[in-house]
Backbone bond lengths (Angstrom), bond angles and torsions (degrees), N, CA, C in turn:
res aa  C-N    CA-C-N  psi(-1)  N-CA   C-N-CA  omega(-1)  CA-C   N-CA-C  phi
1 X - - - 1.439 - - 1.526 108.85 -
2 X 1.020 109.22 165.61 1.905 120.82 -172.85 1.669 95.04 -60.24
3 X 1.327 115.81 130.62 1.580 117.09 152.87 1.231 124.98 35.99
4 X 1.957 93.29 57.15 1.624 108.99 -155.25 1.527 147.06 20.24
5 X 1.399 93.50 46.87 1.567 102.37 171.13 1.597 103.90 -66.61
6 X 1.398 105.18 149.13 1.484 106.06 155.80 1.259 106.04 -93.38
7 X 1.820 111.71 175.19 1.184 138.50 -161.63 1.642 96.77 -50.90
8 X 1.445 105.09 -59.53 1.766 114.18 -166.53 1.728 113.71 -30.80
9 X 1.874 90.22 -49.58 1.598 116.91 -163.18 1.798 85.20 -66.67
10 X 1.198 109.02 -68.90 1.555 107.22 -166.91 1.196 112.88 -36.17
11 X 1.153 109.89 -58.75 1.822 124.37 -179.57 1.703 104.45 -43.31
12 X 1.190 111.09 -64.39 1.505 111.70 -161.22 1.809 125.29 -70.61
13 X 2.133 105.64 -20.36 1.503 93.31 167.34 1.605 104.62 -94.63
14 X 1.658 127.66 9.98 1.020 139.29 -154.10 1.764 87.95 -81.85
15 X 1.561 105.51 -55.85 1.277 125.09 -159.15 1.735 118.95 -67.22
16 X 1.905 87.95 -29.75 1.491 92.04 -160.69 1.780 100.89 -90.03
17 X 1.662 98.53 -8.85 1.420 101.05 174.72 1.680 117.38 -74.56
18 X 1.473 103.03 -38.81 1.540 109.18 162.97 1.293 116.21 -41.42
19 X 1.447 110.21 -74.88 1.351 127.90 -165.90 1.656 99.03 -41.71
20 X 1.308 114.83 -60.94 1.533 105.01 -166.44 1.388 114.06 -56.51
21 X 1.496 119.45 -36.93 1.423 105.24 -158.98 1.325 107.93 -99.54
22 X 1.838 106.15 -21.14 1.838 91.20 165.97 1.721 128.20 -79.76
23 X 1.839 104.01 1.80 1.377 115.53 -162.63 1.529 125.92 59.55
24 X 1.447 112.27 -0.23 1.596 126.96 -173.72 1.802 98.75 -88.10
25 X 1.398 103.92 102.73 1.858 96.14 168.09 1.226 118.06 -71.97
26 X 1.677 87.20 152.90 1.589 116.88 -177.41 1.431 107.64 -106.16
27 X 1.674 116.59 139.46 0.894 118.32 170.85 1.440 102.88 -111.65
28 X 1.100 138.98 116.73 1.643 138.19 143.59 1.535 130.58 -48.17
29 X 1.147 126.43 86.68 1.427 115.47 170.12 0.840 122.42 -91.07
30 X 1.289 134.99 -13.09 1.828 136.08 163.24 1.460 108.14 -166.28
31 X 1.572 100.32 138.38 1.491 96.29 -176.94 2.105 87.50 -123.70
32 X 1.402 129.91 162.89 1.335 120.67 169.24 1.231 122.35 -57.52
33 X 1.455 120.54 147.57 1.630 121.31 -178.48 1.726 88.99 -113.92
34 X 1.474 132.44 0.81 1.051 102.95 171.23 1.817 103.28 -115.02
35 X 1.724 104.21 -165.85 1.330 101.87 -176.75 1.575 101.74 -83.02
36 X 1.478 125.70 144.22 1.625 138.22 136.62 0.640 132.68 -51.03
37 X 1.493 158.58 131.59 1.578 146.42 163.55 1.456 116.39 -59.41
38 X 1.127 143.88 151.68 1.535 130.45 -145.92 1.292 100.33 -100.20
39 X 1.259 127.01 6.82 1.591 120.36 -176.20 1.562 89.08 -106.62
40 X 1.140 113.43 -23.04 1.515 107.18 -178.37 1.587 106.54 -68.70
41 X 1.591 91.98 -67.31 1.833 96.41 -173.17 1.361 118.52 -53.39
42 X 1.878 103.61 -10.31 1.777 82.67 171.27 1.637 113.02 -118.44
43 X 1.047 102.48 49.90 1.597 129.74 171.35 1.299 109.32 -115.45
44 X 1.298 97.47 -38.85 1.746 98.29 -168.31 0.993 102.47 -76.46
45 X 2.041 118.48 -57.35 1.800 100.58 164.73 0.987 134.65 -57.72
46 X 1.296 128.65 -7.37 1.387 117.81 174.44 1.817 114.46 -71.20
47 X 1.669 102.02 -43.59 1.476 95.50 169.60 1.424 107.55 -72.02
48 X 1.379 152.90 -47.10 0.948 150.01 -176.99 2.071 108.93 -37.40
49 X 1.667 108.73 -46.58 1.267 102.10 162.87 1.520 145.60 -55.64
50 X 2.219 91.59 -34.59 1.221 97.18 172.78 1.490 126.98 -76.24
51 X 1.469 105.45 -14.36 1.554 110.19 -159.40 1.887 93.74 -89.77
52 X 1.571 117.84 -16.28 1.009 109.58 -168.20 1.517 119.82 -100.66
53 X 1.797 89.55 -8.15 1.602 97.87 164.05 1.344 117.04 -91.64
54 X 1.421 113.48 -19.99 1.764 114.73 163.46 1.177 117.06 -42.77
55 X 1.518 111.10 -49.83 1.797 145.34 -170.28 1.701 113.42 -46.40
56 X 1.701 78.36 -40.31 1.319 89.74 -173.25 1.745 128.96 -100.84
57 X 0.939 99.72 -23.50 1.548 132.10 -174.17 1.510 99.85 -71.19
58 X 1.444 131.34 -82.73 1.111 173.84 116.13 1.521 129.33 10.18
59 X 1.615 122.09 -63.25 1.309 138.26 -152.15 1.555 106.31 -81.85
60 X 1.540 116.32 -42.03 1.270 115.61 -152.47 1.723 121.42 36.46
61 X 1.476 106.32 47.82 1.308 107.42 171.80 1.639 113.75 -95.84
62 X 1.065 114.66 178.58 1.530 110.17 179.14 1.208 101.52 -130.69
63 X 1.449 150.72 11.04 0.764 158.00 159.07 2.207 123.95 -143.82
64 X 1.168 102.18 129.44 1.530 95.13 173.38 1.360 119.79 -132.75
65 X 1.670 128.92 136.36 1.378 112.03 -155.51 1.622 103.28 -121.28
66 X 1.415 116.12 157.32 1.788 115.89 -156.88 1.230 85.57 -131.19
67 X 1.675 107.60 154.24 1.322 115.99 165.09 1.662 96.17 -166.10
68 X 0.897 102.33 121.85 1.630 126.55 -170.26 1.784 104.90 -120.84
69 X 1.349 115.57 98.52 1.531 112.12 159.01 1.339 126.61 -124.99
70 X 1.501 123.64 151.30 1.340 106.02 175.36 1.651 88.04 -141.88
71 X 1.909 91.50 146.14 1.802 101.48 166.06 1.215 99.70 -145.85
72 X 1.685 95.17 -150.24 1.780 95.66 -170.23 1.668 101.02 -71.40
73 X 1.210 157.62 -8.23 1.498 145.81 -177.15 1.796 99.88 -87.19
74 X 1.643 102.99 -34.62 1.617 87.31 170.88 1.421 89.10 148.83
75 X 1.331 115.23 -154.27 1.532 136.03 -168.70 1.811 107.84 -102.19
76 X 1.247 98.47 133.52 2.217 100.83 164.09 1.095 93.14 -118.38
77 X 1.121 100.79 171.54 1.451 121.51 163.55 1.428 126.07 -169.18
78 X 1.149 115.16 126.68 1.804 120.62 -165.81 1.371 112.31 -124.29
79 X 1.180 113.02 143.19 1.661 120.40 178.98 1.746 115.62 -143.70
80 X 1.251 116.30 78.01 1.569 113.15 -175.74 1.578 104.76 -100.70
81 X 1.474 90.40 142.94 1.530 97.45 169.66 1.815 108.13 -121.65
82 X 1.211 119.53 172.22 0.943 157.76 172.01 1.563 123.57 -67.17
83 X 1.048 127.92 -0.67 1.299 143.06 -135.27 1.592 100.69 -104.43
84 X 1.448 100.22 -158.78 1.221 124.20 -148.09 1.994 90.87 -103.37
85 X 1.594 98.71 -16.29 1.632 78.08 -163.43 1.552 119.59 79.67
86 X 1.694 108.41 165.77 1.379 125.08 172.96 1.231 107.56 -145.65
87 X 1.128 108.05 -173.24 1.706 118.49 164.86 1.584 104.36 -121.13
88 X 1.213 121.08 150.47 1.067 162.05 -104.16 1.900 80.91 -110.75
89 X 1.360 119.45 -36.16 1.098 98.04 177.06 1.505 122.27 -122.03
90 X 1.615 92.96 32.35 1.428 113.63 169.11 1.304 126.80 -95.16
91 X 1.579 106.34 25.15 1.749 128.87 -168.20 1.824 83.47 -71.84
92 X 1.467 113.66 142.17 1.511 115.75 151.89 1.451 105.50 -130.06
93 X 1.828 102.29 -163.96 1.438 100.16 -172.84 1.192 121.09 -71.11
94 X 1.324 120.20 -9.81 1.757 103.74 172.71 1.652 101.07 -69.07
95 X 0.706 118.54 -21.71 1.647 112.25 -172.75 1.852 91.76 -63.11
96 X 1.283 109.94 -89.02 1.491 124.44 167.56 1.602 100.55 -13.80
97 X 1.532 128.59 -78.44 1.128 112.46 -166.39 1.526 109.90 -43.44
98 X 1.486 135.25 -42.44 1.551 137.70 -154.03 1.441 77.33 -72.82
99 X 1.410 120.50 -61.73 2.024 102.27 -157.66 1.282 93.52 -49.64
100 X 1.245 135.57 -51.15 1.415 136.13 -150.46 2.020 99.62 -59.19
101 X 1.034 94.47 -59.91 1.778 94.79 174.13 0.873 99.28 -53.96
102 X 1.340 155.21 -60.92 1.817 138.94 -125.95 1.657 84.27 -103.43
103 X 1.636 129.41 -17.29 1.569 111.27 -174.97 1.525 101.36 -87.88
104 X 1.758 121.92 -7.93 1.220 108.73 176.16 1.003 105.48 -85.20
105 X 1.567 149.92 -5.06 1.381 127.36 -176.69 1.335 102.32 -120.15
106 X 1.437 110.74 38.91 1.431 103.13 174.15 1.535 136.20 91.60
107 X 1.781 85.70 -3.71 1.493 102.46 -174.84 1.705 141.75 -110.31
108 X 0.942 154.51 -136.87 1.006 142.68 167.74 1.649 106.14 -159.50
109 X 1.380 96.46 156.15 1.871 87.28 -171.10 1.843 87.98 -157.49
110 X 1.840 93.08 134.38 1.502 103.76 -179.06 1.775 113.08 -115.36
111 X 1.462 121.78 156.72 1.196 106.81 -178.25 1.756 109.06 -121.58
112 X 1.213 128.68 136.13 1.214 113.82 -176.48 1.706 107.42 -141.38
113 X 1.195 93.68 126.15 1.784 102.33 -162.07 1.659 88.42 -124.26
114 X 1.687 109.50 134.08 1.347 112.74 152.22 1.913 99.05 -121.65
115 X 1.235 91.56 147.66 1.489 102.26 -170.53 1.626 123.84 -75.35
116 X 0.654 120.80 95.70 1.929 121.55 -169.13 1.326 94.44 104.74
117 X 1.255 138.15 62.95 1.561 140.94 -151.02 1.711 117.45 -178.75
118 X 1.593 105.96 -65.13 1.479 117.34 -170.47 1.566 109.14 124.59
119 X 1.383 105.26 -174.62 1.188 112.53 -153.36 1.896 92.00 -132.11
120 X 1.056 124.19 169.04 1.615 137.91 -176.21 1.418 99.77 -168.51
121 X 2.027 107.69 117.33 1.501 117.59 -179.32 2.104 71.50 -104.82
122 X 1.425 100.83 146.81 1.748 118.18 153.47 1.504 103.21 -127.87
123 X 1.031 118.66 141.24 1.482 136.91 172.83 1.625 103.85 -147.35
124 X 1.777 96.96 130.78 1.159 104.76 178.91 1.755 107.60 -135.94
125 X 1.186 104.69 143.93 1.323 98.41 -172.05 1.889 107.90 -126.38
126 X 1.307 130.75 90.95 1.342 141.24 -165.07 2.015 112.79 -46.99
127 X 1.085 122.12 97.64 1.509 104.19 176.04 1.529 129.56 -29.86
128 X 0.939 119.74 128.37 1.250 134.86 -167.96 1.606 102.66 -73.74
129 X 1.542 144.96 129.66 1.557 121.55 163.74 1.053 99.81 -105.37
C-alpha cells in the first residue's frame, strides 16, 4: 500500500474517493483491524477496484455495501450492490480477472447475481501456515 498504509487505511480513502465521484454510497461494515500480508492487500484491492468498476459501469445501484475481515482462518471479503443484477451468463472478464487475482493469492472468489436484485462478489483467501 502507498507509504505504508494498511489494508483498512487503503480501503477507506479508496472508497470515499469512489463514493464521491461516482455519487453511488458506500456502506462500510468492516474493514481489518489487523495487518495483511502485502501480496494479499494488493489482490484484494485490485478486486476491490474491479468489482467497483463493475458497480459502476453496469449495476445501476445506488448503493454498494463492503465488508473486509481478516483473522486467524484468513481473509473475506464482500462487495454487494443494489443493482440491477445479471443473468448468470452475463459473467464477463472483469469477473474472470477478480477470480484470476483472488486464485493468485491463494484464494477463491464467487459471484452471485439475482436479476432485478444486485450483484454479491465473495472472495476468500485461507491463511497460509
Amino acid at each position: 500500500m502507498r507509504g505504508g498504509q494498511s489494508l483498512a487505511e487503503a480501503l477507506e480513502s479508496y472508497l470515499a474517493e469512489w463514493s464521491e465521484r461516482t455519487g453511488i454510497a458506500v456502506e462500510t461494515w468492516a474493514l481489518p483491524t489487523t495487518d495483511v500480508p502485502s501480496r494479499v492487500s494488493e489482490g484484494v484491492m485490485a478486486v476491490m477496484r474491479e468489482a467497483l468498476s463493475n458497480v459502476e459501469l453496469h449495476s445501476r445501484a445506488r448503493t454498494v455495501s463492503i465488508a473486509v475481515t481478516a483473522g486467524r482462518t484468513g481473509l473475506r471479503m464482500t462487495v454487494s450492490d443494489n443493482g440491477q443484477g445479471f443473468p448468470a451468463t452475463g459473467a464477463g472478464r472483469g469477473i474472470a480477472r477478480m477470480r484470476a487475482a483472488f486464485a493468485e493469492i491463494g484464494g477463491s472468489l464467487s459471484v452471485n447475481s439475482v436479476h432485478g436484485e444486485g450483484t454479491t462478489v465473495t472472495g476468500v483467501v485461507p491463511r497460509h501456515k
